[in-house]
Backbone as CSV, one residue per row, in Angstrom:
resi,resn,N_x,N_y,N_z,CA_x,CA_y,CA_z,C_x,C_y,C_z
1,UNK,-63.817,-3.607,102.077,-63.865,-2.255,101.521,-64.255,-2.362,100.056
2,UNK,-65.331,-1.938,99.623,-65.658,-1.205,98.155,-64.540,-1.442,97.553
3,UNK,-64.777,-2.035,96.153,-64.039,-1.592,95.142,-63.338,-0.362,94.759
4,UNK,-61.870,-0.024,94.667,-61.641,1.213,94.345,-60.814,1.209,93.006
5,UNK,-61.226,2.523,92.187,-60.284,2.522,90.825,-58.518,1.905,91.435
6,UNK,-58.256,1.546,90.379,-57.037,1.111,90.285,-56.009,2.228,90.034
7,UNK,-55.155,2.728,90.897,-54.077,3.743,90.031,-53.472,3.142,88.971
8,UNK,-53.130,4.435,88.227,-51.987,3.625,86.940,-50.905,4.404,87.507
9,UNK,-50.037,3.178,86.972,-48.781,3.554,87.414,-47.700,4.213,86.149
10,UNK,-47.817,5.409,86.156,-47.128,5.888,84.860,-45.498,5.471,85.099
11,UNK,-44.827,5.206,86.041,-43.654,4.789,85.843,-43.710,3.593,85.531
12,UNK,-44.799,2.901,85.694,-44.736,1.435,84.973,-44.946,1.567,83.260
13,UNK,-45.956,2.262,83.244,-46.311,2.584,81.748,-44.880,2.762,80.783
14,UNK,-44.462,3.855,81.542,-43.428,4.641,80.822,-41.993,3.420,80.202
15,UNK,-42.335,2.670,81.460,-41.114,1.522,81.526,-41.142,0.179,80.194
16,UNK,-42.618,0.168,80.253,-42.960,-0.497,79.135,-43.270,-0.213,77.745
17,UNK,-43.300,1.412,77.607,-43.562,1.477,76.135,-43.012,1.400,74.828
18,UNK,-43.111,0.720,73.807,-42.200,0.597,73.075,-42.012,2.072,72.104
19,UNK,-40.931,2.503,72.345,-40.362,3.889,71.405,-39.953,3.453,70.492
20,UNK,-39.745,2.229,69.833,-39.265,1.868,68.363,-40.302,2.139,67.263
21,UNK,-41.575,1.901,68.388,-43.038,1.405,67.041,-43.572,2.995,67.297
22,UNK,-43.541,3.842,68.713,-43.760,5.570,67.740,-42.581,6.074,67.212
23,UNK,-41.333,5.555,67.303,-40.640,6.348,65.978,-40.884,6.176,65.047
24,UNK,-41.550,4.799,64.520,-41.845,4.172,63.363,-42.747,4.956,62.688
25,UNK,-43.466,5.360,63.997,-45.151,5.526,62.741,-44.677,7.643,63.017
26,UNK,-43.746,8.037,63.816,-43.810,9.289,63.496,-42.758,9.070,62.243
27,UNK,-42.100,8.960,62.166,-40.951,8.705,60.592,-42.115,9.072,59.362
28,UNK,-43.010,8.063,59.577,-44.118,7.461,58.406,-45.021,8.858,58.125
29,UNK,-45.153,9.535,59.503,-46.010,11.138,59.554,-45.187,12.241,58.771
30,UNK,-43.516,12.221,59.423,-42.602,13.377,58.605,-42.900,12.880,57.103
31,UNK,-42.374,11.783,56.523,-42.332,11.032,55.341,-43.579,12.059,54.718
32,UNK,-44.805,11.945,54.669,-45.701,12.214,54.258,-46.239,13.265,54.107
33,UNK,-45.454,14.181,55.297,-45.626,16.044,55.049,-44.868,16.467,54.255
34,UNK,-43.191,15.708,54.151,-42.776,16.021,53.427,-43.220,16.004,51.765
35,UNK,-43.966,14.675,51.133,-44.461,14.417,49.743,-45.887,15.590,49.884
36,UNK,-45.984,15.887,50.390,-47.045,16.557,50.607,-46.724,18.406,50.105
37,UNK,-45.448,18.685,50.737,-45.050,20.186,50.416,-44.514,20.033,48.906
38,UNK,-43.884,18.905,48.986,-43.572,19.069,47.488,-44.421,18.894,46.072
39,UNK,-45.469,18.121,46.185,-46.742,18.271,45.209,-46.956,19.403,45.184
40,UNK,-47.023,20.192,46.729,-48.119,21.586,46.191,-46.969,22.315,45.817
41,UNK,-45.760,21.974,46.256,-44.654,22.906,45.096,-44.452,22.914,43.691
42,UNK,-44.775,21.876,43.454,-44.451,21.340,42.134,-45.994,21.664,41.186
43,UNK,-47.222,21.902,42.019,-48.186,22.243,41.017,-47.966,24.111,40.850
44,UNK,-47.586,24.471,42.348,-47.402,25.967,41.938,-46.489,26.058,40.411
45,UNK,-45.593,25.267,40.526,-44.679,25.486,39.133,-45.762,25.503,37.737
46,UNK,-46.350,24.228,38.115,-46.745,24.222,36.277,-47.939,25.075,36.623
47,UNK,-48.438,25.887,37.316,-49.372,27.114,37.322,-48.897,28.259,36.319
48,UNK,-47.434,28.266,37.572,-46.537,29.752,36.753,-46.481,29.204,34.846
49,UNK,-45.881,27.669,35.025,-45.617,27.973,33.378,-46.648,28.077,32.062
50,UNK,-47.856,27.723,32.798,-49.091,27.497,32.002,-49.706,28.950,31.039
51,UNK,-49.187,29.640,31.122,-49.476,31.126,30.359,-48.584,31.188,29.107
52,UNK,-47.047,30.311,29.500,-46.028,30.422,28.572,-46.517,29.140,27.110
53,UNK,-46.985,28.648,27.784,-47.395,26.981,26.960,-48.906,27.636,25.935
54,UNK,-49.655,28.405,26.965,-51.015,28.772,25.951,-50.623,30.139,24.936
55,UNK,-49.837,30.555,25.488,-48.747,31.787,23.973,-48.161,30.963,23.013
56,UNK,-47.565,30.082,23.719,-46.943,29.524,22.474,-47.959,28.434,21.416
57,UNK,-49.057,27.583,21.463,-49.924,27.614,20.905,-50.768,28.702,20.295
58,UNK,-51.073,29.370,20.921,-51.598,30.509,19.959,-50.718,30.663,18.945
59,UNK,-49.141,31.266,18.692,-48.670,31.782,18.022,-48.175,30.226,16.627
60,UNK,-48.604,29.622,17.332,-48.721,28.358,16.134,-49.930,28.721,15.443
61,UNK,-51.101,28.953,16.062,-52.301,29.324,15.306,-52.137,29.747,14.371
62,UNK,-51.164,31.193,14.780,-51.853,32.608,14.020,-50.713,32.100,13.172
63,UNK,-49.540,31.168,13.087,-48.537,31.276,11.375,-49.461,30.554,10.775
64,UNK,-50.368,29.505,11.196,-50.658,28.298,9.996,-52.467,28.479,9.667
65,UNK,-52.911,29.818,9.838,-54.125,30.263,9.437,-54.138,30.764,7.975
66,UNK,-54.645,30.306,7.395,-55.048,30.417,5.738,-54.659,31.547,4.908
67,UNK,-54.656,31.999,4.131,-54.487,33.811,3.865,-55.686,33.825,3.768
68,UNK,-55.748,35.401,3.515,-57.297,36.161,3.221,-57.935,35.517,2.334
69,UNK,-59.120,35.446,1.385,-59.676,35.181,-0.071,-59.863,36.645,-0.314
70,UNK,-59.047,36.805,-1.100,-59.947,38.030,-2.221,-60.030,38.343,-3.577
71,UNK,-60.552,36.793,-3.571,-60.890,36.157,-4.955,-62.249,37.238,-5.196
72,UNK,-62.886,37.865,-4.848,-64.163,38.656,-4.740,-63.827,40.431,-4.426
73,UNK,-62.602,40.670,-4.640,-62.065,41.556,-4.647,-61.566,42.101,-5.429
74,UNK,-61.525,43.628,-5.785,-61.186,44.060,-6.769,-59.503,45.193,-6.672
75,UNK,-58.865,45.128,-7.118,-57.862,46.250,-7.343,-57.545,46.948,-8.267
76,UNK,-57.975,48.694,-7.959,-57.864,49.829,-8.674,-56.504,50.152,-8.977
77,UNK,-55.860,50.455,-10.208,-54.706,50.690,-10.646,-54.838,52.071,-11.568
78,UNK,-55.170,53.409,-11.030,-55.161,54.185,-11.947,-53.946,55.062,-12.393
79,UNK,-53.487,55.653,-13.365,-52.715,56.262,-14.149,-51.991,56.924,-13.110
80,UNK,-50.751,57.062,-12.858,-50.097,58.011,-12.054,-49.174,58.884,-12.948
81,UNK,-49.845,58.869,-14.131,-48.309,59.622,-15.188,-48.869,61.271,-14.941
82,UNK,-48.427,62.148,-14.130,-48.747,63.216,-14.280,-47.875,64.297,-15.527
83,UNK,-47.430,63.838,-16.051,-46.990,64.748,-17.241,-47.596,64.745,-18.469
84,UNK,-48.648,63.815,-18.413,-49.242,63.587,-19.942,-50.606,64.936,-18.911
85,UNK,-50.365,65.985,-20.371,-52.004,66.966,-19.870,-53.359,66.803,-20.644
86,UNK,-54.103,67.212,-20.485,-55.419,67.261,-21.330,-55.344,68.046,-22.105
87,UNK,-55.696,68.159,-23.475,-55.807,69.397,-24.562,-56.452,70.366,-23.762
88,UNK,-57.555,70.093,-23.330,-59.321,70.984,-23.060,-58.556,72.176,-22.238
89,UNK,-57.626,72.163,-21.397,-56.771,73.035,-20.483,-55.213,72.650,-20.155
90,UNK,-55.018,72.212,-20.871,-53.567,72.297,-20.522,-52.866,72.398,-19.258
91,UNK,-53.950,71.806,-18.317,-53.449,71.853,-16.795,-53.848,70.782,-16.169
92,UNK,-55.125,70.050,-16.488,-55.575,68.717,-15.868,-54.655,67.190,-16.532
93,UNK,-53.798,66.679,-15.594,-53.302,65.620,-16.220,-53.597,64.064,-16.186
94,UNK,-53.040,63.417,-16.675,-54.090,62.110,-16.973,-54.142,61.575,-15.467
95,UNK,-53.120,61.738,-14.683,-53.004,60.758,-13.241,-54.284,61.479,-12.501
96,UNK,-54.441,63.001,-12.441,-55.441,63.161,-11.790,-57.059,63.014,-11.984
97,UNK,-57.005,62.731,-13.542,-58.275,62.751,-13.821,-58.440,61.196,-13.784
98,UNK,-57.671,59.813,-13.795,-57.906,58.924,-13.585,-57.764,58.498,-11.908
99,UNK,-57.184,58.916,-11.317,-57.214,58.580,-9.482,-58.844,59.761,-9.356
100,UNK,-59.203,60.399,-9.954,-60.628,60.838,-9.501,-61.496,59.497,-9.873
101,UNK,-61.404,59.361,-11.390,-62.637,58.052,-11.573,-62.328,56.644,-11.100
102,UNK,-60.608,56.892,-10.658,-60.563,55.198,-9.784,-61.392,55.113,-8.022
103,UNK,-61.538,56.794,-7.706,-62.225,57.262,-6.458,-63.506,56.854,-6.995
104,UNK,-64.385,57.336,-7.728,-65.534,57.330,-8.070,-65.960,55.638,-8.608
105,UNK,-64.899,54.677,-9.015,-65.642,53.420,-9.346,-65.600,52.638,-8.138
106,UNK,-64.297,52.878,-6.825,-64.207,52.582,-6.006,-65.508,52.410,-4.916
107,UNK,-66.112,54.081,-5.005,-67.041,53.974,-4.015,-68.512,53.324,-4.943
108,UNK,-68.459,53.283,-5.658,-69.911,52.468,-6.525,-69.906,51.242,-5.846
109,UNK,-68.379,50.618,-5.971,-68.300,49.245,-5.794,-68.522,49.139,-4.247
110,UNK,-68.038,50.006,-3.372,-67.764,49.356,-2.099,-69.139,49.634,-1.254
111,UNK,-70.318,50.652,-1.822,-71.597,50.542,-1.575,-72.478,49.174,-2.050
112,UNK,-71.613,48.722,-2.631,-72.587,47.143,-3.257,-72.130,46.123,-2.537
113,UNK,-70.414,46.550,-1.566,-70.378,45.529,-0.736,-69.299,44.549,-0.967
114,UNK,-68.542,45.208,-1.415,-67.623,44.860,-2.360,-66.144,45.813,-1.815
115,UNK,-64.962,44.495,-1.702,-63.719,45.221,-1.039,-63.162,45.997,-2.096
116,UNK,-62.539,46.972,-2.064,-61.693,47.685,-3.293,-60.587,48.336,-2.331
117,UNK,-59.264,47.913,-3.220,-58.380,48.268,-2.953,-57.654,49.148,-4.044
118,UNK,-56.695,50.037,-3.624,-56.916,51.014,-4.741,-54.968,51.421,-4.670
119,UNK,-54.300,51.429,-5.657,-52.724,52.426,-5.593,-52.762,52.995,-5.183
120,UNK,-51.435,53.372,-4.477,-51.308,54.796,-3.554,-50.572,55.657,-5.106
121,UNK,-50.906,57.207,-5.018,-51.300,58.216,-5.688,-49.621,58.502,-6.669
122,UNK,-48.587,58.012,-6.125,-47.330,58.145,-6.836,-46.911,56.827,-7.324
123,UNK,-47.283,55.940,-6.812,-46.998,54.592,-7.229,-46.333,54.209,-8.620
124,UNK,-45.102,53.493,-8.304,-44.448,53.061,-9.843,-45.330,52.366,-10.731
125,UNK,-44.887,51.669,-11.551,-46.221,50.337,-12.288,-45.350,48.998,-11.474
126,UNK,-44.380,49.264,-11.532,-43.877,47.830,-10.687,-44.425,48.103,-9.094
127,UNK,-44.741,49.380,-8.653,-44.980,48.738,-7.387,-46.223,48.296,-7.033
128,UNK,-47.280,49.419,-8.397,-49.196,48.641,-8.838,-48.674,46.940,-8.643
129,UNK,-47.949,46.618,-9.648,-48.264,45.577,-9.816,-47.922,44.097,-8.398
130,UNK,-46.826,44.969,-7.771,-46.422,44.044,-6.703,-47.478,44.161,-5.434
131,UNK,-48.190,45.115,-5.539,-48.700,45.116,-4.704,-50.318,44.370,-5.170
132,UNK,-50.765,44.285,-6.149,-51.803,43.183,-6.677,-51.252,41.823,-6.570
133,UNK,-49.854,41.088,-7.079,-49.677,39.881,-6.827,-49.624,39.802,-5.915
134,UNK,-49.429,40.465,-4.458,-49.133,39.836,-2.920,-50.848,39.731,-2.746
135,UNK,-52.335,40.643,-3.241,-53.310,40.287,-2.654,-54.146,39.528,-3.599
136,UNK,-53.754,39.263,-4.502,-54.542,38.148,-5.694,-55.755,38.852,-5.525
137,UNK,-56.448,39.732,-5.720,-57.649,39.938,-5.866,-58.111,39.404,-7.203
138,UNK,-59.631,39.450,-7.082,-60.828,38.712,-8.426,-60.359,39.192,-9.577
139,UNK,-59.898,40.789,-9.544,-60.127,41.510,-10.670,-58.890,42.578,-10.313
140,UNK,-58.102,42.878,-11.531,-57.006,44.097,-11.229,-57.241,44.824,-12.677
141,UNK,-57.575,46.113,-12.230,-57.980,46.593,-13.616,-57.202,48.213,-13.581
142,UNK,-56.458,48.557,-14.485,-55.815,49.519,-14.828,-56.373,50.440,-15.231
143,UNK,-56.840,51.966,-15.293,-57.343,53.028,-15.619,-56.839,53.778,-16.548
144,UNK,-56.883,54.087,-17.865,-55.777,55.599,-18.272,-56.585,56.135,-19.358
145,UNK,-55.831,57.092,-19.887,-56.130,57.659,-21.304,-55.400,57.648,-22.279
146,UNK,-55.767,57.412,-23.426,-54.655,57.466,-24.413,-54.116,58.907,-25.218
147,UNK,-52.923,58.910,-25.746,-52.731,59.635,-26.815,-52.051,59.474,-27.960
148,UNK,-51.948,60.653,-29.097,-51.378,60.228,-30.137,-51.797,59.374,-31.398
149,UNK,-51.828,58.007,-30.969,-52.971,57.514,-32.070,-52.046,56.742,-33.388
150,UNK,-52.477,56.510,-34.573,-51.269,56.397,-35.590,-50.984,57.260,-36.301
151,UNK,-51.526,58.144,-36.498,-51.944,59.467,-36.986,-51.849,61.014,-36.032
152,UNK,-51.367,60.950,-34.859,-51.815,61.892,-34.174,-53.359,62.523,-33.762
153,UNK,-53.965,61.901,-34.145,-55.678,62.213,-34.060,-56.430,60.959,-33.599
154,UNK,-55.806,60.173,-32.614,-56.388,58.840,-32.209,-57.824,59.440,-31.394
155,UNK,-59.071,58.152,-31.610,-59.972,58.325,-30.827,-60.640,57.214,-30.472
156,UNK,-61.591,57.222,-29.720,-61.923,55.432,-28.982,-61.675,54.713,-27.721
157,UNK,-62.207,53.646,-27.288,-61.705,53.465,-26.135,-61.085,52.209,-26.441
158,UNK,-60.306,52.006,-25.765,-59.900,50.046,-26.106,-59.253,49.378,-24.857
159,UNK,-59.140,48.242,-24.616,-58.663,47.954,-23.705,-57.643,46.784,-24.148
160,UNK,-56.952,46.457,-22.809,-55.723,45.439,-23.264,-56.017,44.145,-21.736
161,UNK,-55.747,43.259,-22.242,-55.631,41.962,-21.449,-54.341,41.019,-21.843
162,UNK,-54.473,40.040,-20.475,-53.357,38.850,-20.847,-54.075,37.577,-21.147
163,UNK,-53.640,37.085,-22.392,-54.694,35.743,-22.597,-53.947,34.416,-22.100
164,UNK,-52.769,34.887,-21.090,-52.671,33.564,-20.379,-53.000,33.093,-19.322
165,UNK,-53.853,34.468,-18.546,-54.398,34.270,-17.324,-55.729,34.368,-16.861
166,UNK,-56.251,33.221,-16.819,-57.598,32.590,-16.821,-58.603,34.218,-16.267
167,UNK,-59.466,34.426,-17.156,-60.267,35.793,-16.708,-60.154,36.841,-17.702
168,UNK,-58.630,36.986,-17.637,-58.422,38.390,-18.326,-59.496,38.862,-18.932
169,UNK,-59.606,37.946,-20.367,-60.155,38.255,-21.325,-62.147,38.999,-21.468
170,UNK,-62.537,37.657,-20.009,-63.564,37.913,-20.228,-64.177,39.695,-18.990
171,UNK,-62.719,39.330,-17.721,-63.010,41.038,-17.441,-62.766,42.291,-18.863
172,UNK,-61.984,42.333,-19.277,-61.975,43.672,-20.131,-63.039,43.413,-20.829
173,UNK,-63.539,42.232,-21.264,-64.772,42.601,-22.398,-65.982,42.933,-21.552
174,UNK,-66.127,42.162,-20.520,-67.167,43.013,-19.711,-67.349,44.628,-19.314
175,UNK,-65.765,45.201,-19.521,-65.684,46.641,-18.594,-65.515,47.264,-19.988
176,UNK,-65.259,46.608,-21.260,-64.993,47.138,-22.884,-66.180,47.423,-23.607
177,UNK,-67.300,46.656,-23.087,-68.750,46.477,-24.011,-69.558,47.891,-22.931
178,UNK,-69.406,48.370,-21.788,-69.968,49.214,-20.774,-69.288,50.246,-21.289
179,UNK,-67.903,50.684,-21.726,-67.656,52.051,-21.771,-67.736,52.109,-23.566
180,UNK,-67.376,51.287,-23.828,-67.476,51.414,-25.292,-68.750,51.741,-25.756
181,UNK,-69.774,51.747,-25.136,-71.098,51.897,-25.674,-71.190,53.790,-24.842
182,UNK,-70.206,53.675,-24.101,-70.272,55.351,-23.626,-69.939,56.104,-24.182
183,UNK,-68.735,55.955,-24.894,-67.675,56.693,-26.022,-68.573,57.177,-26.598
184,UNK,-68.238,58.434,-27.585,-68.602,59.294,-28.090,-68.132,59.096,-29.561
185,UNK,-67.373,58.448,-29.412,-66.612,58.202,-30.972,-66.283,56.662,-31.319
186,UNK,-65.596,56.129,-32.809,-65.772,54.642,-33.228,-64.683,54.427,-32.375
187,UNK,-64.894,52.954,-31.684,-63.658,52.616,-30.412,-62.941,51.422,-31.096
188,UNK,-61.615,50.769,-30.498,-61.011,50.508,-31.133,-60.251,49.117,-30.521
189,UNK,-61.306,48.763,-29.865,-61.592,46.816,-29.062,-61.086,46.386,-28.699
190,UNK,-60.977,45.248,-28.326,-59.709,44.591,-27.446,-58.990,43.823,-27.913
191,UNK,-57.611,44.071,-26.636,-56.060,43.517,-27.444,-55.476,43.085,-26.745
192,UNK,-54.330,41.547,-26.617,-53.763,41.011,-25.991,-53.006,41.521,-25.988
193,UNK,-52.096,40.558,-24.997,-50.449,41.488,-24.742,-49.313,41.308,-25.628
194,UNK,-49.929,41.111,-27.295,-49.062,40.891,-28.290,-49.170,42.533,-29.229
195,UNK,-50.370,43.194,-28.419,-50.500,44.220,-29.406,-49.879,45.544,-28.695
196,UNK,-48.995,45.074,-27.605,-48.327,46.519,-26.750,-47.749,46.091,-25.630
197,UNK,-46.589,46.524,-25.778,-45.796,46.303,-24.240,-46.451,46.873,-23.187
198,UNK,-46.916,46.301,-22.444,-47.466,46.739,-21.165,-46.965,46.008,-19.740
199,UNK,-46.438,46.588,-18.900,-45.884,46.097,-17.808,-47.068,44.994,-16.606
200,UNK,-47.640,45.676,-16.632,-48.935,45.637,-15.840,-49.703,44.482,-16.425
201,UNK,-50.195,44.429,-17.521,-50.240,43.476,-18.317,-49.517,41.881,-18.385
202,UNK,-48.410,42.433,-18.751,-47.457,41.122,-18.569,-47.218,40.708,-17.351
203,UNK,-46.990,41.105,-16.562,-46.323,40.927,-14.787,-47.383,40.550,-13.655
204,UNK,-48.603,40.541,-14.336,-49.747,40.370,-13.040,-49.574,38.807,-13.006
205,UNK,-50.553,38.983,-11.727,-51.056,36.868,-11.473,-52.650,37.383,-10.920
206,UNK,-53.140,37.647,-11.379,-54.724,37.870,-11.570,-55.383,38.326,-12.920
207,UNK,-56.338,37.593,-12.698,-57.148,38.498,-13.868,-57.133,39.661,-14.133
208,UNK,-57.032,40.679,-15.218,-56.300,41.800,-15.696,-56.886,42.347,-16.722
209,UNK,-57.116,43.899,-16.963,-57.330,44.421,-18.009,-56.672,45.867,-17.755
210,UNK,-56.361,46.637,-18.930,-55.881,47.936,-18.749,-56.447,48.670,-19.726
211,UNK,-57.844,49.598,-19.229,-58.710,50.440,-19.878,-58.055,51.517,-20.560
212,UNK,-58.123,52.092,-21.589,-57.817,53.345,-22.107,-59.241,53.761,-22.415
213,UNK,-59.663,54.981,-21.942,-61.255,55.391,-21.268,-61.272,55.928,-23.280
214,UNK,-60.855,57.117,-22.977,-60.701,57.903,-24.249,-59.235,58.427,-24.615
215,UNK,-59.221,59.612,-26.175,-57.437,60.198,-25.973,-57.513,61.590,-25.193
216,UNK,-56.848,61.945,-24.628,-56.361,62.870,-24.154,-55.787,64.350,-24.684
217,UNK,-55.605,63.825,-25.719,-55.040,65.001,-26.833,-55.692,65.326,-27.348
218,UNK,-56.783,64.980,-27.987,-57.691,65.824,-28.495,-58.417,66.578,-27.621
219,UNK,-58.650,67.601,-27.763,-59.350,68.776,-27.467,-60.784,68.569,-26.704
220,UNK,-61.581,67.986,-27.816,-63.022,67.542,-27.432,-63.199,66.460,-26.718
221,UNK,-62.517,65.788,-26.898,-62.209,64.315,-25.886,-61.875,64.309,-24.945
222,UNK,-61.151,64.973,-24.787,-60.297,65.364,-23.249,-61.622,65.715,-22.694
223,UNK,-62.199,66.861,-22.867,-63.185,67.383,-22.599,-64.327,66.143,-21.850
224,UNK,-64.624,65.843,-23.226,-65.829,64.590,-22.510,-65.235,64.074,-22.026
225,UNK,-64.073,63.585,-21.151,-63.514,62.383,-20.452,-64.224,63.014,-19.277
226,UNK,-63.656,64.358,-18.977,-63.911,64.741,-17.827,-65.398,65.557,-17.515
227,UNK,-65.975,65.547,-18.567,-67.406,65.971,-18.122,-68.245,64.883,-18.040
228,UNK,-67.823,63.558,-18.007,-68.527,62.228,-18.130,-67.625,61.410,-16.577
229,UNK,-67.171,61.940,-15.908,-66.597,60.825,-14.877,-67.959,60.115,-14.484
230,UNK,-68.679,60.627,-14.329,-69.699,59.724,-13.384,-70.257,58.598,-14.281
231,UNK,-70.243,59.071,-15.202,-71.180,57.630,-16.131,-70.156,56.904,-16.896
232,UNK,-68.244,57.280,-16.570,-68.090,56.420,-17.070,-67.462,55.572,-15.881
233,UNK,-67.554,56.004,-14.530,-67.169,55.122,-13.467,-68.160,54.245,-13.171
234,UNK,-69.473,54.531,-13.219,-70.653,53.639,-13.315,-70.569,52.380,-14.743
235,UNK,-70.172,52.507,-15.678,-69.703,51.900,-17.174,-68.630,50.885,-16.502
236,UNK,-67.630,51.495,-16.121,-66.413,50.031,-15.603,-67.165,49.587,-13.796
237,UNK,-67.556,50.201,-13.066,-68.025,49.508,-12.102,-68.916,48.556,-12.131
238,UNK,-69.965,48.343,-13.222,-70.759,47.748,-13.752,-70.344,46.979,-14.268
239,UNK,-69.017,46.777,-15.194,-68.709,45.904,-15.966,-67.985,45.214,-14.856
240,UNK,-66.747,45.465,-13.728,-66.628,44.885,-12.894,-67.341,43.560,-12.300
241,UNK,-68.507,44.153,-11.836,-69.570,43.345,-10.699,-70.140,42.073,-12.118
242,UNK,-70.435,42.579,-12.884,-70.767,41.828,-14.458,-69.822,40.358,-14.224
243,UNK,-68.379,40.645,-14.255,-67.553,39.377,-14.567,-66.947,38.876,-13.087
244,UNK,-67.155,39.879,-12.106,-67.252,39.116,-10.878,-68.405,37.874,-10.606
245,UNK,-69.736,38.216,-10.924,-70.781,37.464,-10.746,-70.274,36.196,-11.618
246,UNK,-70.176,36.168,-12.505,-69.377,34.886,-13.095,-68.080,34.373,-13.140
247,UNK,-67.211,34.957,-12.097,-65.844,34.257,-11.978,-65.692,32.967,-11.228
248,UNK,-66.939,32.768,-10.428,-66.740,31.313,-9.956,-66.705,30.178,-11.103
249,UNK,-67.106,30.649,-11.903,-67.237,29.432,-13.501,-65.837,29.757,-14.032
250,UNK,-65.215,30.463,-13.458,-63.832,30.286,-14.597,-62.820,29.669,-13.770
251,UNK,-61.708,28.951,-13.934,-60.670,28.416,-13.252,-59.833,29.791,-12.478
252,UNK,-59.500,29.210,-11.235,-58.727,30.603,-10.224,-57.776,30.950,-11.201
253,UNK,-57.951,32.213,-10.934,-56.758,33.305,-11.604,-55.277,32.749,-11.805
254,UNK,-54.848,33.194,-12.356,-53.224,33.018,-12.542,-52.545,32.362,-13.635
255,UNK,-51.555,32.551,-13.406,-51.333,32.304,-15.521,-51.216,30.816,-16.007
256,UNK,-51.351,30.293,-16.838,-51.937,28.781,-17.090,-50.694,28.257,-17.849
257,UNK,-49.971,29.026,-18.505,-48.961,28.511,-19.562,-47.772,29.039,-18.937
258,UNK,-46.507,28.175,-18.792,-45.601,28.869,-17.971,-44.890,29.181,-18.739
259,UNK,-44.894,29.442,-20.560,-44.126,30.089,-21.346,-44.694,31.832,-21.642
260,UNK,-45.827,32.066,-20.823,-46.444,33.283,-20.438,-45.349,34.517,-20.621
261,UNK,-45.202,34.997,-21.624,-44.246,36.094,-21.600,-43.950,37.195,-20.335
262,UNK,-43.070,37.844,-20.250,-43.110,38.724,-18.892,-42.321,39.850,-19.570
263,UNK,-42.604,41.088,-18.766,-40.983,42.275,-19.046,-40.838,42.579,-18.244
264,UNK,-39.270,42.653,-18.699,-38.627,43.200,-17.049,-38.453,44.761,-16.773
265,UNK,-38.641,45.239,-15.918,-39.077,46.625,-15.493,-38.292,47.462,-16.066
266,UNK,-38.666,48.311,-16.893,-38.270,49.512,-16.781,-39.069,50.758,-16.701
267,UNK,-38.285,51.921,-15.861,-38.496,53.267,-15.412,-39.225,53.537,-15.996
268,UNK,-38.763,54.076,-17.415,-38.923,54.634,-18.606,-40.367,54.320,-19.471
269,UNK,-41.106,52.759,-19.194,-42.634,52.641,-19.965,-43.012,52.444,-18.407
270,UNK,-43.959,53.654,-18.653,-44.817,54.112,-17.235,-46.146,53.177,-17.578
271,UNK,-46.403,52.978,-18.802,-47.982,52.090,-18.861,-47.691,50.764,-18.623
């Protein structure tokens, strides 16, 4: 008879197989699903925490980023004394007629491209001034008018600086030689901070000057202060941009001698 397949004998099979060596290698299969759920558990984790880790770098960024520069910047400080009036009417007072020409030198400057920052309209002199040392700008220049005089009949323009803080001197003579040639009458030049208590003056950490345009008390003066805003906000905006263009040649602002006199605030001297 022909060759015929061979049956298998599964009860023989069964009798012989070793169940030690597939427990072995199924053990070795669980083993491995198990390392297996737990990787992808363990990457879901650092998924979730990965948003918390890139906030908290950022917010390292943003403390240890530089301050602003506004070494090229200017800050307007005009007169807020509203009780001093003009002769010409007896109703226009010095704060408003100087926050108009600190408006008017403001926008000269900021069409040339140029930041200007300017007092808010009640502002103390200590708070002008705290609020210039927190932004160090290029230039902090004070606005007003004078009165009185030594004589009661004062006239002229003059300005005041600090000669311990690198600049001063040469901003007011730049913004002193522009209006002084505007004045209408003999003016009366520039003066450190030995020739008048001035708060503003003494207390800054920038380069500094504090304009007195014209007096106020006289009649005719008053007058031209305010029929001249435009040419004399063009006169200090000009002189501005003048000693900006050359402040990179002078050493950064701030006071050089630390026996630099100071005064301490009071209410009572509003200049």
């Amino acid at each position: 008879m022909a060759n015929q397949p061979k049956k298998i004998d599964w009860v023989d099979l069964y009798a012989r197989a070793r169940w030690d060596r597939l427990l072995s290698v199924l053990a070795v299969f669980v083993v491995l699903i198990i390392l297996i759920v737990t990787v992808c558990r363990s990457c879901g984790k650092d998924e979730e925490t990965e948003p918390a880790v890139t906030n908290s770098i950022a917010e390292t960024i943003a403390t240890t980023e530089p301050p602003i520069d506004y070494s090229k910047a200017v800050f307007l400080s005009p007169s807020t004394q509203y009780d001093n009036l003009y002769a010409c009417d007896g109703t226009t007072t010095e704060a408003a007629a100087m926050i108009d020409l600190a408006k008017r030198v403001k926008s000269l400057l900021e069409a040339d491209g140029y930041t200007v920052f300017m007092c808010g309209e009640n502002d103390s002199v200590k708070d002008k001034v705290a609020q210039g040392n927190q932004l160090r700008c290029g230039a902090y220049v004070a606005l007003h008018t004078n009165s009185g005089g030594e004589s009661g009949n004062g006239q002229g323009t003059e300005v005041f600086y600090n000669s311990y803080i690198n600049g001063s001197k040469k901003l007011a003579e730049c913004i002193y030689t522009n209006v002084a040639a505007l004045t209408p009458t003999e003016d009366r030049g520039m003066k450190d901070e030995t020739q008048r208590d001035l708060y503003e003056i003494a207390n800054n950490a920038s380069a500094c000057c504090l304009l007195e345009v014209e007096f106020h008390d006289i009649d005719t003066l008053s007058q031209w202060i305010l029929d001249n805003q435009d040419a004399t906000a063009e006169a200090i905006a000009g002189g501005i941009k003048n000693y900006l263009a050359i402040a990179e040649s002078i050493p950064p602002s701030g006071t050089t001698d630390p026996t630099a006199p100071t005064m301490e605030w009071n209410p009572e001297i509003v200049h």
